[in-house]
C-alpha positions in Angstrom: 57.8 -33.9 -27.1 56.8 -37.4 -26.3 54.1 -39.5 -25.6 52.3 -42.7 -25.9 49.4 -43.5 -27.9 48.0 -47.0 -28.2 47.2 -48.4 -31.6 43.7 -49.1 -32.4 42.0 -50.7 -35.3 40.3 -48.5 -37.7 38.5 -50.1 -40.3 41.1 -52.2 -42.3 44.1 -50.8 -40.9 45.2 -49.2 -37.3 45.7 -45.7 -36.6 46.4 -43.6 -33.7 44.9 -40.0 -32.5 47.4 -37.1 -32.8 47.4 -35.1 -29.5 46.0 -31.5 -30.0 49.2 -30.5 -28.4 51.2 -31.8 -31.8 48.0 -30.9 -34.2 48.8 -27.3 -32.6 52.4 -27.1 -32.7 52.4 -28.0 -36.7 49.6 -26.3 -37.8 48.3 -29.7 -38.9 44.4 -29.0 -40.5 41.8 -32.1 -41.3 42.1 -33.0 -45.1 46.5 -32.2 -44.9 48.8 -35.1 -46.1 51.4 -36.6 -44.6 54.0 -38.6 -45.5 54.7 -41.8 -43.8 58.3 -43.6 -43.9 59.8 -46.7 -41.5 63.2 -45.8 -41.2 65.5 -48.1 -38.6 62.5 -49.2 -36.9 61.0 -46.4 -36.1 58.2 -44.4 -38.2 58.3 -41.1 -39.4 55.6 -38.6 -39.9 55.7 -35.6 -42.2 53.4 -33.2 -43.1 53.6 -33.0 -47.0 54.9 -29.3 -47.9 53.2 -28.0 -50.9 54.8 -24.9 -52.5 51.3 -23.3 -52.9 48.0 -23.3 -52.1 45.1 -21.9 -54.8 41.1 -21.3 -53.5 38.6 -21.1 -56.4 38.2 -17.3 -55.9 42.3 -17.2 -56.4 42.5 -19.3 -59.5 39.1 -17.5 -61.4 41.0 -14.2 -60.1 43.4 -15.2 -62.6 41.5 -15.9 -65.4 42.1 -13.0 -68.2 41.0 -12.4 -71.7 44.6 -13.5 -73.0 44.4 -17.0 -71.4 40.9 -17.8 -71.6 40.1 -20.5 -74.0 37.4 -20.3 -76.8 34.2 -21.9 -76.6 34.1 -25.5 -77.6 31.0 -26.9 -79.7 29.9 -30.4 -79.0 26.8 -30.9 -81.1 23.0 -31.3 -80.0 22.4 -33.7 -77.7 22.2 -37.1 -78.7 20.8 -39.0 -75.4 19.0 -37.8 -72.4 20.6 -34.9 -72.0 18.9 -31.8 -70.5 19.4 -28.4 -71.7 
């Protein structure tokens, strides 16, 4: 697919708006990085593939009595600390 997209200034920098046709097609989500190269004048944008994905609920799932760590003591408090 092609099409053109103008350039604007955004803050510092310039970006352009992805059409919702592309954000579609590769399952692009707000917050997902990208890689971006310059390669023979052109440039090139990736979504960054990341082997796996953990939520909170999935990495405290895993959490066992063989690989949970013991307590650590720090003291009393020494400042303004509230307890």
């Amino acid at each position: 697919m092609e099409t053109r997209l103008r350039i604007q200034k955004w803050g510092n920098g310039l970006g352009i708006s992805i059409p919702s046709v592309i954000v579609t097609g590769l399952s692009l989500k707000e917050g997902l990085y990208v890689s971006v190269q310059e390669s023979n004048n052109k440039i090139i944008i990736e979504p960054v593939k990341t082997s796996v994905s953990y939520s909170l609920t999935d990495m405290l799932c895993e959490i066992t009595d063989d690989n949970l760590h013991r307590c650590i003591e720090t003291g009393a408090p020494t400042g303004n600390e509230i307890w």
